[in-house]
N, CA, C and O of each residue as an XYZ file, in Angstrom:
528
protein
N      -0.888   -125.325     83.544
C      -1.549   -124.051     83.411
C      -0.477   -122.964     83.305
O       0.282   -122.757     84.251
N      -0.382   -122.049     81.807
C       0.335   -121.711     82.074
C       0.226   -119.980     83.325
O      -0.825   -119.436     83.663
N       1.113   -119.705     83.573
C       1.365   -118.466     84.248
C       0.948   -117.069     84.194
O       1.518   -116.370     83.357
N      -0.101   -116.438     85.065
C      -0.583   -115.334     84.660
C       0.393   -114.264     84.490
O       1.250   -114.118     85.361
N       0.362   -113.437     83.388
C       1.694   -111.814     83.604
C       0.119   -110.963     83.390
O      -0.978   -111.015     82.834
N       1.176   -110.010     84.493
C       0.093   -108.719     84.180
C       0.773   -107.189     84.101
O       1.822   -107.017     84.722
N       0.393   -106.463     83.608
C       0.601   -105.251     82.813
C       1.264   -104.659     83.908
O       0.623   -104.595     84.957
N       2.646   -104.123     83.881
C       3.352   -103.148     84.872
C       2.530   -102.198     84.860
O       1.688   -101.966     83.993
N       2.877   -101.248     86.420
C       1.965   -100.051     86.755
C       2.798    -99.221     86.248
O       3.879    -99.015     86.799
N       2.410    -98.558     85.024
C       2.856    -97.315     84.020
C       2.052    -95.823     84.776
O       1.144    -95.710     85.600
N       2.743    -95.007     84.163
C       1.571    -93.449     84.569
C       0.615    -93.361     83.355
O       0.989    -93.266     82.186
N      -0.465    -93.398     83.716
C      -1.167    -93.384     82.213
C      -1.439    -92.116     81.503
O      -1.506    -91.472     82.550
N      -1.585    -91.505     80.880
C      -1.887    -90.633     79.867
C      -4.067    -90.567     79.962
O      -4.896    -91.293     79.413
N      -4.253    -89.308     80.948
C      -6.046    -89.000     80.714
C      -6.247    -88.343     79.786
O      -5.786    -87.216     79.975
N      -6.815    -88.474     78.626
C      -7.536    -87.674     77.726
C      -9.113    -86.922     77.732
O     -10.101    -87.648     77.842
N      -9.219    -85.892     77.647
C     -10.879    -85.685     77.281
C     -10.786    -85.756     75.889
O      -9.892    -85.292     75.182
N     -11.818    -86.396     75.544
C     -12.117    -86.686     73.902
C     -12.243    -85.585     72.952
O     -13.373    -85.279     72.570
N     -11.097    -84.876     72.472
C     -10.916    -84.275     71.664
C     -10.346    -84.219     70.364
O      -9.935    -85.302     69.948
N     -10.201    -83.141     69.543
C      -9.252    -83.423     68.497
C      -7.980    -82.977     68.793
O      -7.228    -82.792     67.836
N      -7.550    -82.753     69.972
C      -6.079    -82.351     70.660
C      -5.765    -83.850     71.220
O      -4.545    -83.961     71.343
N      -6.258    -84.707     71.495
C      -6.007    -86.156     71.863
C      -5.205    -87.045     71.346
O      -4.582    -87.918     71.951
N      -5.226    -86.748     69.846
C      -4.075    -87.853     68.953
C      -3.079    -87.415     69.190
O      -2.095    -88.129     69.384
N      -3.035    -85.531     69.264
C      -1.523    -85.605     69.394
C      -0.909    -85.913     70.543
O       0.118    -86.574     70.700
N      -1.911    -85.159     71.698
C      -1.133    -85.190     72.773
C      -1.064    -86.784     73.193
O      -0.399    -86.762     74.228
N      -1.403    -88.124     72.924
C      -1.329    -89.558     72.391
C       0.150    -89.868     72.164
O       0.947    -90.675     72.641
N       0.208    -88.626     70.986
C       1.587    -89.536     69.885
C       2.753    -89.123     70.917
O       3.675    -89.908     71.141
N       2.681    -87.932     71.501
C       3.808    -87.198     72.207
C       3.797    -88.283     73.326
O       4.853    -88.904     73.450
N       2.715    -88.626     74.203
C       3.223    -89.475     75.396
C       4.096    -91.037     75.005
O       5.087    -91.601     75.470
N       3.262    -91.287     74.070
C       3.467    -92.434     73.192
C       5.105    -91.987     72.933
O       5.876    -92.577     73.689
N       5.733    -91.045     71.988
C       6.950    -90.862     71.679
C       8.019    -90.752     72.990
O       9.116    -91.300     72.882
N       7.594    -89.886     74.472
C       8.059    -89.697     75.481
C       8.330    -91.674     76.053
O       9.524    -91.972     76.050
N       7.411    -92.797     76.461
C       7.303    -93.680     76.851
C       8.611    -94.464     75.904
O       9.653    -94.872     76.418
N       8.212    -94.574     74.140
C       9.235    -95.121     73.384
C      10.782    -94.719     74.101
O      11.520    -95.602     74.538
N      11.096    -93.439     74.140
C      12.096    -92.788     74.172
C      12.610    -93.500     75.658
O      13.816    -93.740     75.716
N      11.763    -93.856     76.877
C      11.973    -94.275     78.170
C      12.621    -95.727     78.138
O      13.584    -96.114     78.799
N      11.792    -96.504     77.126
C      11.937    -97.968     77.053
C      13.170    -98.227     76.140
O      13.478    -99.392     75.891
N      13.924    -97.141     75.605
C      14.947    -97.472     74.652
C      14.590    -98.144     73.073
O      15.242    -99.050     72.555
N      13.445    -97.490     72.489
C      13.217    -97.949     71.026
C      13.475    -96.970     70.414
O      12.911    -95.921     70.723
N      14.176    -97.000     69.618
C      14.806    -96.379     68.447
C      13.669    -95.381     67.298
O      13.719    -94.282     66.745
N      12.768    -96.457     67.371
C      11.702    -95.959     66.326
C       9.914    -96.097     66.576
O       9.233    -97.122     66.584
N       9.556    -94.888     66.736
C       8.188    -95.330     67.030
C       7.756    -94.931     65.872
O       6.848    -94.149     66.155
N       7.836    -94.979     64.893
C       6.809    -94.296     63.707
C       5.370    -94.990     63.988
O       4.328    -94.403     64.279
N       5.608    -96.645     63.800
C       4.298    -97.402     63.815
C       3.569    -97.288     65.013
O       2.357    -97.507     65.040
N       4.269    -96.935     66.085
C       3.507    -97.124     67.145
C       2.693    -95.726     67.422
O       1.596    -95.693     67.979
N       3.421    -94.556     66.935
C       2.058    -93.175     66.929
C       1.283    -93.730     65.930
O       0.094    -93.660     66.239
N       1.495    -94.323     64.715
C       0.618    -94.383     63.558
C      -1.123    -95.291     64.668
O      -2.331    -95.059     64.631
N      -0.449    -96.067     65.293
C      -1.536    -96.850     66.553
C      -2.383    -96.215     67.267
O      -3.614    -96.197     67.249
N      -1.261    -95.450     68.195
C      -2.351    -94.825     69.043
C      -2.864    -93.639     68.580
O      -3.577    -93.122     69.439
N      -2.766    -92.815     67.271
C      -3.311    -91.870     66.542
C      -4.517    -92.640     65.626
O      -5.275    -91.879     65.025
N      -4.775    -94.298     65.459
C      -6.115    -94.544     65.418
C      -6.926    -94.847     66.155
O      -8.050    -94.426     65.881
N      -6.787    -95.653     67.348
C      -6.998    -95.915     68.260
C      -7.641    -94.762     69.313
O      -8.842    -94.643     69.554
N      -6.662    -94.025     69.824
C      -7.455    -92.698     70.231
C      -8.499    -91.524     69.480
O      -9.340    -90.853     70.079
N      -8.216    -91.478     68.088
C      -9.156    -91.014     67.148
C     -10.236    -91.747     67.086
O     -11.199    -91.093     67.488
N     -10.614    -93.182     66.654
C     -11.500    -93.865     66.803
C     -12.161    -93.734     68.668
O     -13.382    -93.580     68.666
N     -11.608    -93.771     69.954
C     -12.197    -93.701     71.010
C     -13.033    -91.970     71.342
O     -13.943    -91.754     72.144
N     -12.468    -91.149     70.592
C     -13.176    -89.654     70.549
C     -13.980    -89.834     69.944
O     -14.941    -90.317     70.543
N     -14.134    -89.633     68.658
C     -15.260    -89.208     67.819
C     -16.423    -90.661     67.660
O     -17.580    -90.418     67.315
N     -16.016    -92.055     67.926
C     -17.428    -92.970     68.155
C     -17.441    -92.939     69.489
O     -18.433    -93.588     69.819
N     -16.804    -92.482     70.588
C     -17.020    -92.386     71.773
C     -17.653    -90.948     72.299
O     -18.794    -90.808     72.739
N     -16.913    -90.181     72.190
C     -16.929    -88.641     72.126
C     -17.541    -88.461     73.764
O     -17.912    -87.292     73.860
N     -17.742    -89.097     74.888
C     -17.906    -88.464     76.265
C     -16.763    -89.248     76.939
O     -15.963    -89.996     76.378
N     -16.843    -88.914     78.340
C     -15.912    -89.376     78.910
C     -14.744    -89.160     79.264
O     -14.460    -87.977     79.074
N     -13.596    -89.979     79.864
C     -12.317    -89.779     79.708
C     -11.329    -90.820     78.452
O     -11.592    -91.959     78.837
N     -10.555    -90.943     77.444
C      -9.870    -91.397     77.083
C      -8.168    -91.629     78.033
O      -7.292    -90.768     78.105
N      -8.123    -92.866     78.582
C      -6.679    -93.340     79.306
C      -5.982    -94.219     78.073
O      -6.480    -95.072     77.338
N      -4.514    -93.627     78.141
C      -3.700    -94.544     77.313
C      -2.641    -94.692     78.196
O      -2.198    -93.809     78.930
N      -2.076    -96.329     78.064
C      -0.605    -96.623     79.048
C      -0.529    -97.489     77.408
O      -1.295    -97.810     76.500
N       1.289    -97.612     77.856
C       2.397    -97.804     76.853
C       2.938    -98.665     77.865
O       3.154    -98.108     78.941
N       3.282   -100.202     77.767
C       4.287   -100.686     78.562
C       4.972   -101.773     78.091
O       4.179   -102.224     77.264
N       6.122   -102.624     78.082
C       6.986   -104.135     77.433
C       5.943   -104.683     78.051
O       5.453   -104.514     79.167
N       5.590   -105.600     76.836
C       5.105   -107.124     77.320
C       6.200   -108.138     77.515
O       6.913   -108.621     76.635
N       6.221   -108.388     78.828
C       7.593   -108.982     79.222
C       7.388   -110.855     78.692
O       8.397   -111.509     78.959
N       6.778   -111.290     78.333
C       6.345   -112.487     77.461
C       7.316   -112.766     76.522
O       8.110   -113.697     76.384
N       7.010   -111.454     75.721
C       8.137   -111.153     74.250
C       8.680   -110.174     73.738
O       8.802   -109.297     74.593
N       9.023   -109.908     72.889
C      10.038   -108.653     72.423
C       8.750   -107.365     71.801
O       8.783   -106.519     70.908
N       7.978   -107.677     72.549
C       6.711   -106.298     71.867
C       6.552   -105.021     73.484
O       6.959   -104.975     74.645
N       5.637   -104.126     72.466
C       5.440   -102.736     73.502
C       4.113   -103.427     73.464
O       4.007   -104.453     72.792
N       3.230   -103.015     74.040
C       1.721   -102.753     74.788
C       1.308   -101.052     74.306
O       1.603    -99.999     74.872
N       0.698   -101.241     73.329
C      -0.612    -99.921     73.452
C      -1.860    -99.994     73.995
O      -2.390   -100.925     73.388
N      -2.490    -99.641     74.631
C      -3.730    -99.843     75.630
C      -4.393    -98.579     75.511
O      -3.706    -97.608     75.831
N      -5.680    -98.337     75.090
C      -6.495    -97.107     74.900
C      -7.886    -97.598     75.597
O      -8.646    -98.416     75.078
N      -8.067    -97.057     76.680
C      -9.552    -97.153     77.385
C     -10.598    -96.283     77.306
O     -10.394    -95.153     77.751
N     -11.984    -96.608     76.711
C     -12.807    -95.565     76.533
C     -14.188    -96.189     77.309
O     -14.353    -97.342     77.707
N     -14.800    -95.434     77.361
C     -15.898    -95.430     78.030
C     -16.960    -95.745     77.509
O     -17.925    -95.030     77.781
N     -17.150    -96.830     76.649
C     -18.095    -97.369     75.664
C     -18.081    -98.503     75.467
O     -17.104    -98.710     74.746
N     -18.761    -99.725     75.743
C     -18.774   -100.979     75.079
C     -19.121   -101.620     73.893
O     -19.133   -102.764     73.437
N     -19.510   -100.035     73.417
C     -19.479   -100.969     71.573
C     -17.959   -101.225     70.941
O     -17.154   -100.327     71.186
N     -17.522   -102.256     70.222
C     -16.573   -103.162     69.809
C     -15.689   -102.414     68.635
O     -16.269   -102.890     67.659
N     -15.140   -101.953     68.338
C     -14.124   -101.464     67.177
C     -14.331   -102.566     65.879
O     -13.812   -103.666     66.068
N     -14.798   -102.435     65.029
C     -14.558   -103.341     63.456
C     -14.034   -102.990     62.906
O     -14.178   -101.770     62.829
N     -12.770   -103.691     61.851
C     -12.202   -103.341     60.570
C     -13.651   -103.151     59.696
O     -14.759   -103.684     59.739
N     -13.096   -102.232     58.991
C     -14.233   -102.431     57.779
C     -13.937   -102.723     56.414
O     -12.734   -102.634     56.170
N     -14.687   -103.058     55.405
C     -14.596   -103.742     54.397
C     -14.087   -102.568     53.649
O     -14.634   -101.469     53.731
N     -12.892   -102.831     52.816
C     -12.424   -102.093     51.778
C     -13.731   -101.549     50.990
O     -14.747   -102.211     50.778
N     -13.479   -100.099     50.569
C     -14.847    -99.292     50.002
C     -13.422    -98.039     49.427
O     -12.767    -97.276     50.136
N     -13.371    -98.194     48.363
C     -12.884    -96.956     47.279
C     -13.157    -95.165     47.203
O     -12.522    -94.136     46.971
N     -14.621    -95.635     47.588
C     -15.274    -95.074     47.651
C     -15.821    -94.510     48.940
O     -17.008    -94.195     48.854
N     -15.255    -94.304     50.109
C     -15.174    -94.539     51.706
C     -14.488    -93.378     51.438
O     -14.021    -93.349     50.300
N     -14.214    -92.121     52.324
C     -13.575    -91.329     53.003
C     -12.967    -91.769     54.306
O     -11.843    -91.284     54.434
N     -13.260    -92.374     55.113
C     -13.307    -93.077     56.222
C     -13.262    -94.514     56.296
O     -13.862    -95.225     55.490
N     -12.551    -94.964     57.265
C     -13.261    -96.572     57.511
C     -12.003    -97.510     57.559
O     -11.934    -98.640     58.042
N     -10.717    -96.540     56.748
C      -9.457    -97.135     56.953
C      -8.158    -97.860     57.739
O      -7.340    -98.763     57.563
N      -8.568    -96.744     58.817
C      -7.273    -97.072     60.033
C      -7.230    -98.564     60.527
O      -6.217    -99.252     60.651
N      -8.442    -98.903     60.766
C      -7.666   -100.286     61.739
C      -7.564   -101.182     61.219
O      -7.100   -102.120     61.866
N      -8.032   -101.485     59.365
C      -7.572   -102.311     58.730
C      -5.821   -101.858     58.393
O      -4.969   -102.679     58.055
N      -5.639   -100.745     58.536
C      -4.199   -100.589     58.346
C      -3.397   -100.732     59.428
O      -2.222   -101.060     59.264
N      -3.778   -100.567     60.345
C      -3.129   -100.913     61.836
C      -3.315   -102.628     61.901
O      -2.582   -103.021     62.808
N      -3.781   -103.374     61.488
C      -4.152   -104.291     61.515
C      -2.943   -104.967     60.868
O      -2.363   -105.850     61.499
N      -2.467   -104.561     59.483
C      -1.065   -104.884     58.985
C      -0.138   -104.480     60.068
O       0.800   -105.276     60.103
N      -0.077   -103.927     60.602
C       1.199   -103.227     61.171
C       1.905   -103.389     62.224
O       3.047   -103.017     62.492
N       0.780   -104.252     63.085
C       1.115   -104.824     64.579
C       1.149   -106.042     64.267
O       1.007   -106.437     63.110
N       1.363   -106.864     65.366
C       1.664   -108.091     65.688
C       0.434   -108.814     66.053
O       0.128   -109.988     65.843
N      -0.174   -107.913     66.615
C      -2.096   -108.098     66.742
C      -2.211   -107.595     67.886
O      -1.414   -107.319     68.783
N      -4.018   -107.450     67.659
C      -4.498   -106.626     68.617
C      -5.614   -107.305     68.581
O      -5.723   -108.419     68.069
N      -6.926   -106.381     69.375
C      -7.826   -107.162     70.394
C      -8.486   -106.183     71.096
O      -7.814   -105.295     71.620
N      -9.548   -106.184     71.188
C     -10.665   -105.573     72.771
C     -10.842   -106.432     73.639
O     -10.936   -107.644     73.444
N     -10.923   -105.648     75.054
C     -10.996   -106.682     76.656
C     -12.268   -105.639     76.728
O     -11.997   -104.443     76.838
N     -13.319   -105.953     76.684
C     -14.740   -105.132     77.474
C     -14.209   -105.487     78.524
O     -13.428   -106.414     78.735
N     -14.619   -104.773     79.162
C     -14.359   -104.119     81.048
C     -15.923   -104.569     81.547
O     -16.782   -104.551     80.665
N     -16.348   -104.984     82.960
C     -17.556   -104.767     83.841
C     -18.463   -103.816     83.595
O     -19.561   -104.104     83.118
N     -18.077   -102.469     83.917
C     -19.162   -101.584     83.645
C     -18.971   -101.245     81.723
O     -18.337   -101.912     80.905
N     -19.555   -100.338     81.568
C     -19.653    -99.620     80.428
C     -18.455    -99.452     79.552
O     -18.491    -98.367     78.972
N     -17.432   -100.157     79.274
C     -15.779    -99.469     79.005
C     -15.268   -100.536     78.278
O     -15.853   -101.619     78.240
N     -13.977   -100.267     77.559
C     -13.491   -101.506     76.790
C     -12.002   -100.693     77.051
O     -11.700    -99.566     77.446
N     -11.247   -101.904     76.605
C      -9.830   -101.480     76.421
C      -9.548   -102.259     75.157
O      -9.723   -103.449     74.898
N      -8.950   -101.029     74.274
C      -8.537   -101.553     72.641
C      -7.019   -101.676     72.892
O      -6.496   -100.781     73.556
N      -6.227   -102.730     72.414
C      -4.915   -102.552     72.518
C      -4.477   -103.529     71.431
O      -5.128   -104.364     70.803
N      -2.909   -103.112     71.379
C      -2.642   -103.850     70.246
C      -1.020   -103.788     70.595
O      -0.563   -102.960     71.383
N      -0.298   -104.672     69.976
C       1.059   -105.160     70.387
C       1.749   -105.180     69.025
O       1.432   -105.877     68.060
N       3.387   -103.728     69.167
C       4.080   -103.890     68.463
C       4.915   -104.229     68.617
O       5.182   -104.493     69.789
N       6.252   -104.548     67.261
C       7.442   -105.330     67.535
C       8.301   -103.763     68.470
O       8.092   -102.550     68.435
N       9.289   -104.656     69.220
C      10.208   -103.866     70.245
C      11.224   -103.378     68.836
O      12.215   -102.668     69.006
């Protein structure tokens, strides 16, 4: 069996679901990179600027929490975005013709992979794992 790891205790980042949320996201997100010694976060705001956009506006009550931490397993960061909703995040089907509907099929290229953990009560945690 192998060995449980579990997520270091980070300071997390509370959001109220706004359109001030991605940024103030990318900045903690850029502050955390800058802590852990990565050189480059481009991809990793490009993450939590869908991720937290998607938890506001299909979530839109609540609090939005984001933690940033090494998955000590392997050479990746941990993005973790918790919202207060148990409906499921979908890629959606390429549409040309879509204004919307893009991000997490593009985040989807970009990480290493990602995933929802529904939580007990009402809540999910979306996260997704980039290269270090």
């Amino acid at each position: 069996m192998p060995a449980v790891t579990f997520a270091p205790e980070v300071a997390p980042l509370v959001l109220d679901p706004s359109d001030e949320a991605p940024a103030k996201a990318r900045r903690y997100l850029a502050d955390r990179f800058r802590e852990l010694g990565h050189a480059d976060d481009y991809i990793g705001r490009l993450v939590v600027t869908e991720l937290v956009t998607n938890s506001y506006k299909h979530v839109g009550t609540g609090h939005i929490i984001v933690r940033i931490f090494p998955d000590a397993r392997e050479p990746f960061t941990v993005i973790e975005v918790w919202d207060e909703s148990n409906a499921l995040p979908r890629v959606q089907r390429e549409n040309d013709d879509a204004e919307s509907g893009r991000g997490l099929l593009l985040m989807e290229q970009l990480v290493h992979d990602w995933g929802v953990r529904p939580l007990n009560e009402e809540a999910k945690i979306t996260w997704a794992r980039c290269a270090r």
